[in-house]
N, C-alpha and C positions, 0 to 999 in steps of 0.2 A: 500394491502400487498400480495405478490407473494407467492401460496400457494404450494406446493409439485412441490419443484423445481427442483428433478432430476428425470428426465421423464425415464430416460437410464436405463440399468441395471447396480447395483452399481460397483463400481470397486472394484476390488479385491486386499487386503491388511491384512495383519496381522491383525492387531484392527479387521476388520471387518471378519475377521475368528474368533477370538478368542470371542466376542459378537456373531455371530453364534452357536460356539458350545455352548455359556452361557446360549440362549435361546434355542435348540437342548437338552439341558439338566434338563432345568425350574430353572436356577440358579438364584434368586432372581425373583421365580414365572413367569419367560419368560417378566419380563419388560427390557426395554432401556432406562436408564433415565442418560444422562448425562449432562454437565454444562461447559459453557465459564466463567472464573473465573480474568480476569483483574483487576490489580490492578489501579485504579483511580489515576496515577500519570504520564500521559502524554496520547497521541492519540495514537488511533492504526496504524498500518503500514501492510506489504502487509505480513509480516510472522504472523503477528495476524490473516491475513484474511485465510490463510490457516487452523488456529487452528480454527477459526469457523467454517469452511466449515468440517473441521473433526467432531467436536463436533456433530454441528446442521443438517447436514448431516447423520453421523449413527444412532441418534435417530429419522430423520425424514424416515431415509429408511426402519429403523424396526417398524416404531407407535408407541417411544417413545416421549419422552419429553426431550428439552432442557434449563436450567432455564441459564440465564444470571446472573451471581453474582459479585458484586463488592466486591473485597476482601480489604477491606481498615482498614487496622490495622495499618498501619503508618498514622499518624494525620499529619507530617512532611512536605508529596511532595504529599498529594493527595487534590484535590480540585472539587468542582458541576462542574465547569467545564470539566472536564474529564468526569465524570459521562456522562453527556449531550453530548456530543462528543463522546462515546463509543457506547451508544444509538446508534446514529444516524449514526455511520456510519456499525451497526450491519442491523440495517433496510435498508440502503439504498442497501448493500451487498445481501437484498433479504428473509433475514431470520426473525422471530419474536418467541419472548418469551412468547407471550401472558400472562398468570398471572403469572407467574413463573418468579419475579423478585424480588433479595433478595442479601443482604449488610451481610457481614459481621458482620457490627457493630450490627445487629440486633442480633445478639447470644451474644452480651458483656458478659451478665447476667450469659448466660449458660457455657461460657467458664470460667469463672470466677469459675463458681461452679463444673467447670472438672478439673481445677486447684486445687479444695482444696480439692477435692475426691483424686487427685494423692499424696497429704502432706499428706493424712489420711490415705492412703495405702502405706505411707513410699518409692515413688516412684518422689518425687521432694521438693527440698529443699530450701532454700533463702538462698545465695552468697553474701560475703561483697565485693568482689574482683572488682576490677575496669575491665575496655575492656582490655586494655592492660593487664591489670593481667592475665585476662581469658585466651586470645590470648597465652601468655606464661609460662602457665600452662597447654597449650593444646597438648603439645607431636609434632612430626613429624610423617611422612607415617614410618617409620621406630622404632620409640621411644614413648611408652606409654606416656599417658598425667600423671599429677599430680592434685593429689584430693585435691580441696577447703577445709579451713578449716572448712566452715560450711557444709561441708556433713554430720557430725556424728549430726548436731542436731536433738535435738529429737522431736519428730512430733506434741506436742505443742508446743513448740519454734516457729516453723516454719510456725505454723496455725494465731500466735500472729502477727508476723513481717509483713505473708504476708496481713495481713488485715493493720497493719498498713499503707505497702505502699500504700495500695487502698485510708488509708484517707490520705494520700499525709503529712506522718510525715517523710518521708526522703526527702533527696535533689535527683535530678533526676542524676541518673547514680551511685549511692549508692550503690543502692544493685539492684539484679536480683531476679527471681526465674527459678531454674536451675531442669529439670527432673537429674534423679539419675539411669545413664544405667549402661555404662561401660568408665572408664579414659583408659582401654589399649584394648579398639575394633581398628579394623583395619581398619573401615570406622571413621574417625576422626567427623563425622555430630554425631553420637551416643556416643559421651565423654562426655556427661552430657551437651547439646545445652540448651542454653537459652529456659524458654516461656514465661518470662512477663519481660518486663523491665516496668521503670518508666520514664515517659517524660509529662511532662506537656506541653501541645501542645492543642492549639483549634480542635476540632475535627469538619467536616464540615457538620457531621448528629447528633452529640451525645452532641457538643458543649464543656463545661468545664465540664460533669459529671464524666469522668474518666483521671486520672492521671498514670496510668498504662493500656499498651497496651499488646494484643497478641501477639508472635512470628509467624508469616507466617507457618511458620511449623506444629505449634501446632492451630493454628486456622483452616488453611487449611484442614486437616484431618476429623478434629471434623464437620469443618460444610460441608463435604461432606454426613458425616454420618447423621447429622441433619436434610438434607434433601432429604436422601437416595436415593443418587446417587450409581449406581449402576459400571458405567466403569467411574473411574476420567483419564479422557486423558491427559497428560501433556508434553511439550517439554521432549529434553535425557537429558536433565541437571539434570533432577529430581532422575535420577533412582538411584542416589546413595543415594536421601532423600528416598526414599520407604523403608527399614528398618527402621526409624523413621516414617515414615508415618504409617505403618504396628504396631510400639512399642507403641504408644500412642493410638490408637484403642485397643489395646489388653490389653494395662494396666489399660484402662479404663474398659473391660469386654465389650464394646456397642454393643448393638443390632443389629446393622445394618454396616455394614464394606465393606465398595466399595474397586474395584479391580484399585486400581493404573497400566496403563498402556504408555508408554513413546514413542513417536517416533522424527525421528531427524525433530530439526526444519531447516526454511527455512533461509540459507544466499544467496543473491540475486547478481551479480557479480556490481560492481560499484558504490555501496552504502552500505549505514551500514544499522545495526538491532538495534544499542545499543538505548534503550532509553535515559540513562544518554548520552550519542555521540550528538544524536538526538537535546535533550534541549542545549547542549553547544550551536549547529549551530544555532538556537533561540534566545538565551539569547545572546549570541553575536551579534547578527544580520547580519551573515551570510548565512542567507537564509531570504525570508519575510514571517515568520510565519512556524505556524504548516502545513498550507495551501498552502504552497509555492511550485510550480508546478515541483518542483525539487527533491521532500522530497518522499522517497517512505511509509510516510502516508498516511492512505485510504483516507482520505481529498485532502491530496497534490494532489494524483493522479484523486481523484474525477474533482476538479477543471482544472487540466492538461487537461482531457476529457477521461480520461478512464470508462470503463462502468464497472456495476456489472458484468454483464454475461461474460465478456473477463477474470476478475478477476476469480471468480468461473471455468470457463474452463482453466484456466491456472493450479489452484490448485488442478482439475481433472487430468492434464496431467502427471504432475508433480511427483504426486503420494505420497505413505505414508512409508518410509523404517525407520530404524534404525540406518543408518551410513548417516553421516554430509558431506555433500557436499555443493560444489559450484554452483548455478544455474544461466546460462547463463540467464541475462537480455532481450537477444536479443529471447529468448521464449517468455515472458512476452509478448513481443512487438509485436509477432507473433499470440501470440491469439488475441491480441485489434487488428489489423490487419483484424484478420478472421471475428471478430463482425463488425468491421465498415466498408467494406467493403461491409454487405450485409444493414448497412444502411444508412451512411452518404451521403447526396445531393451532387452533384458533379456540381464544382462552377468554371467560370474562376477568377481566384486571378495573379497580379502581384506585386512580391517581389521588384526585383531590375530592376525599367523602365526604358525604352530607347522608345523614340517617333519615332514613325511612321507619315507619313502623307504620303496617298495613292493619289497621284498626280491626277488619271483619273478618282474617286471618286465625284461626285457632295457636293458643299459645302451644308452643312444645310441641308443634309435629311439623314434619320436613317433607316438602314434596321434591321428587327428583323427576328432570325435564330434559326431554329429551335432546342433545346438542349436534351438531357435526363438527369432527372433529379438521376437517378441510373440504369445503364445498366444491374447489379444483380438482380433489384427488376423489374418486368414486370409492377407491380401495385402502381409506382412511377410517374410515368405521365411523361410529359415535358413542358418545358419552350419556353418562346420565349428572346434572347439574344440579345440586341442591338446593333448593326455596324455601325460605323460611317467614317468621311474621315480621322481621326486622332484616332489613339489607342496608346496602349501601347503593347509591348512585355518583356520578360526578355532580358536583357542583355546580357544574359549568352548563348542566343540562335543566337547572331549575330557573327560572326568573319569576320573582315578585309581581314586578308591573311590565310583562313582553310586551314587545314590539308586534305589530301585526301578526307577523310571517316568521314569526317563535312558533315552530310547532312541539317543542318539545314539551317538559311539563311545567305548567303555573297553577295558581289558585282556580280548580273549578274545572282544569283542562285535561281530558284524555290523553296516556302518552303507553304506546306497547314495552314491553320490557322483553329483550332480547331473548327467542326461546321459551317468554315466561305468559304471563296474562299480560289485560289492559289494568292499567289503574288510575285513579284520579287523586287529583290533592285536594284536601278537604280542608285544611288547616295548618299552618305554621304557627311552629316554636322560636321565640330567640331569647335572649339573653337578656341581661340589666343594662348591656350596653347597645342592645336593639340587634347585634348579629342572628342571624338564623341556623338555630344548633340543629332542629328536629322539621320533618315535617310528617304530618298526619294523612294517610292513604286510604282508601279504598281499593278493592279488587273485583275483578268481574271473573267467578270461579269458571263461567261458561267460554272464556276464549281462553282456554288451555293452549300453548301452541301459537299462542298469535293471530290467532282470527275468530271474529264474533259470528257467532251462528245468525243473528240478526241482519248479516248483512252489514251494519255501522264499518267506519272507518275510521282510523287515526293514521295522521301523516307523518307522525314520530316515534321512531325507533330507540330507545337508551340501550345502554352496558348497566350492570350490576352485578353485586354481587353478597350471598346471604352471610349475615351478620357474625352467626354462631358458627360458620362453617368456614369463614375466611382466613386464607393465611396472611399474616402481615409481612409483606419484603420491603426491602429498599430498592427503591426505582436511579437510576442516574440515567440524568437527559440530557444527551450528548447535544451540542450543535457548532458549527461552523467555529474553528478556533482561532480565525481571523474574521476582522469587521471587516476588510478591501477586501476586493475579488482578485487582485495583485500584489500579496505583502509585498513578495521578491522583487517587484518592482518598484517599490516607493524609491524616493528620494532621501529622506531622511530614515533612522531608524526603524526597522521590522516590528521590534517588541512594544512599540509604539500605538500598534493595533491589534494588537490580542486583546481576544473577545473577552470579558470580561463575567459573562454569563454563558462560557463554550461546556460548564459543566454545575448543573443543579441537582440536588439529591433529595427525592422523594421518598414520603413513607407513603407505600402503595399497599391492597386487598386485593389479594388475587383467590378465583376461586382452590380448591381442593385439587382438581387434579394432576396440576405442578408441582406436589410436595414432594414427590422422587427424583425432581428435574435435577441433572449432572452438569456442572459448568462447561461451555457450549452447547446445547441446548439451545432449540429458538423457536418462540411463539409468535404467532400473532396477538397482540390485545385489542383484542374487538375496537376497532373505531380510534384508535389512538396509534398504532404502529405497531413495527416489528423488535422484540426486545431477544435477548440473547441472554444465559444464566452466565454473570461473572465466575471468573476464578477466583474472588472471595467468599462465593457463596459458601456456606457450610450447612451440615444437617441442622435443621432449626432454623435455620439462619439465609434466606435465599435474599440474593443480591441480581438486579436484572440492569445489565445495558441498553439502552432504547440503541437499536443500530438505526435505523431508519423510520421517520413518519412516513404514515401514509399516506400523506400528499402527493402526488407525483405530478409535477412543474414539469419537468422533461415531455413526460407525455400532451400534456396540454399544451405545448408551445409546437411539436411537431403535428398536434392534430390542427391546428390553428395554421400553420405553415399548409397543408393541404387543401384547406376549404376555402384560402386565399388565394 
């Protein structure tokens, strides 16, 4: 496990000013103790990965401590699966919780008994009123809510009921038990909010012993306090619960009271955040999996081929504010960029082949050329690449009739072959229906290497790869799985703008030296991008992710921002 991962000096943000002055002043004895607090009811995503890196992050920069907590008070939508999944993609991001891991459901007991410390303090009641009742008895921004009939009872009454709920003598959705604030506060979350309803539901740590559950709100608080967390960091959505968060600490009297603090979370351009959004495209089966290389969950992306470290530098870059914005994806793409560029092997791969056969080429002998295996990394070595009288090229690199300022290859024209010689096209093959199957080459034996002893020049570089030597894989090209740059923002339906071409499956030639390649795994292919070996691949059988082209938009829009 990757131990004290930010080597740099911290970056500077709000949270961590305000944890500065906490410890500057010995506010909770100069400790850092804060917590990731997910609820177990689907995977994490890349705006989870950001509240990690906050979390586990400030307590690692100060010598505190971060505990990992599943807060799973809904028996409903949460499942070990998640559980296990939240784990793993907290570890693989780099960070660990070491003993400091702790549920929810483990406080049942003590919540329970904060629950009836608040009915003995005349400060929460039991509600006959159904959801909808509630709902409509809860006022507007503008109109006081209206008080439940059972608020006036009296704090036996309400000691009696709520034990009964606990032994499951109501039907579920009966009754509540309701704190007792304000029906005409002006924040509507402090109108007397639910903390325990009744649902009989399997729970998937506690099993069938409880029939009533916490409210998020009222749990969340209390087991900050439990386990004396000092800075609870939480997305802006919360800041309007911080007076209930703050009311239920104080009406408790508890010893220990952490400083709720809120910064904006991440919306990412081209995809969603929602988890409910998220499980629709699953359970639909518009996407394959939680895992599905399209999905900006940390798995998705894992398997895509993105790295911990590009993640972590992106949510460095990025930074920690308080007002909600949009972040261009094509950042994201810009850090994985930076990271695998000083390590992915750099590989000949052909997408879309067209045959060569180099006419003055001897049949049946193999020249091997020499490659680098990473031109960033000095301590990367190199290869030796096989040449043969038949390769492959892209397609894309030939034209019949170019354009000017085509330098790659046409009829008649010079073009180098990456690592290899120069050659020229002397002739095309096509078909009965005029398509172009073959084209007829020359070679110039004297620029071995890439350069003509003469002096001459050619202004185009291709990829290939030899014919008899190639292995066949399957390419998938991932891209953008929304058309808008804001689905979660449309007006009308989401699924209304999925991409339609966010996932194309190529048969690709790549050269020999990838045949041992183990799913995860990640290359460069020369001139087309960065690919990643799926978890489908099998021996014989190699399956590559495209994570990222090598276009970089990001870069060019901030070099263009300086020269301006």
């Amino acid at each position: 496990m990757e131990e004290n991962i930010v080597n740099s000096p911290a970056p500077t943000d709000f949270i961590r000013a305000i944890v500065a002055e906490d410890i500057k002043n010995n506010k909770h004895g100069g400790r850092v103790e804060t917590r990731f607090p997910p609820e177990p009811n689907g995977y994490l995503h890349i705006g989870h990965a950001k509240a990690i890196c906050i979390d586990f992050g400030i307590a690692t920069e100060n010598g505190g401590v971060c505990h990992l907590r599943m807060d799973d008070t809904n028996p409903t939508k949460e499942d070990i699966e998640y559980v296990n999944s939240i784990m793993e993609d907290v570890r693989w991001l780099g960070w660990d919780w070491n003993k400091h891991m702790f549920y929810a459901s483990d406080y049942f007991e003590q919540l329970y008994d904060y629950a009836v410390e608040l009915i003995k303090r005349g400060k929460a009641y039991v509600c006959d009123l159904t959801q909808d009742e509630v709902k409509s008895h809860r006022g507007t921004l503008t109109e006081a809510g209206k008080e439940s009939p059972g608020r006036d009872r009296s704090i036996e009454e309400n000691l009696d009921l709520f034990a009964k709920m606990r032994a499951g003598e109501f039907e579920d959705g009966s009754k509540t038990l309701r704190a007792k604030i304000d029906m005409a506060s002006n924040n509507i979350h402090m109108r007397d909010p639910a903390i325990y309803r009744i649902r009989r539901f399997h729970h998937y740590r506690t099993g069938d012993k409880w029939c009533i559950y916490p409210m998020y709100d009222f749990a969340h608080c209390l087991s900050d306090s439990i386990e004396d967390i000092t800075h609870s960091i939480c997305t802006l959505e919360f800041e309007i619960h911080r007076p209930l968060y703050d009311w239920f600490l104080d009406a408790l009297e508890v010893e220990k009271h952490p400083q709720q603090i809120e910064f904006a979370r991440l919306n990412l351009s081209y995809t969603i955040m929602s988890k409910r959004k998220l499980l629709e495209l699953v359970q639909n089966k518009l996407v394959n999996g939680w895992d599905d290389p399209r999905m900006p969950t940390i798995c998705g992306l894992r398997r895509r081929g993105y790295t911990p470290e590009a993640i972590r530098d992106f949510c460095e870059v990025i930074g920690v504010t308080k007002y909600n914005s949009l972040t261009d994806i094509a950042l994201l793409e810009h850090c994985l960029r930076n990271d695998l560029n000083k390590k992915a092997m750099r590989v000949l791969a052909v997408i879309n082949p067209l045959k060569i056969v180099i006419e003055n080429f001897p049949e049946g002998v193999t020249d091997e050329l020499d490659a680098a295996n990473n031109p960033e990394n000095p301590d990367s070595g190199s290869r030796k690449v096989p040449f043969s009288r038949e390769i492959y090229i892209d397609r894309n690199d030939f034209m019949e009739n170019p354009p000017k300022k085509f330098f790659r290859l046409a009829p008649g024209q010079e073009v180098r072959l990456r690592y290899g010689y120069f050659i020229k096209c002397e002739s095309i093959i096509k078909d009965d229906a005029g398509n172009i199957t073959e084209l007829r080459c020359t070679y110039d034996p004297t620029t071995r290497g890439g350069n003509a002893p003469d002096g001459r020049k050619v202004k185009g570089t291709i990829h290939w790869v030899s014919v008899p030597h190639a292995l066949e894989a399957e390419a998938r090209i991932y891209d953008r799985l929304f058309t808008v740059e804001n689905p979660g923002g449309v007006e009308d339906d989401y699924l209304n703008y999925m991409n339609p071409d966010s996932l194309k499956t190529e048969k690709c030639f790549i050269e020999p030296a990838v045949a041992a390649a183990k799913p995860g795994d990640k290359f460069q292919f020369e001139r087309q991008g960065y690919f990643c070996v799926d978890l489908d691949s099998k021996p014989g059988k190699l399956v590559f992710n495209r994570t990222v082209p090598l276009k970089d938009s990001w870069a060019k829009i901030q070099q263009s921002e300086k020269t301006n």
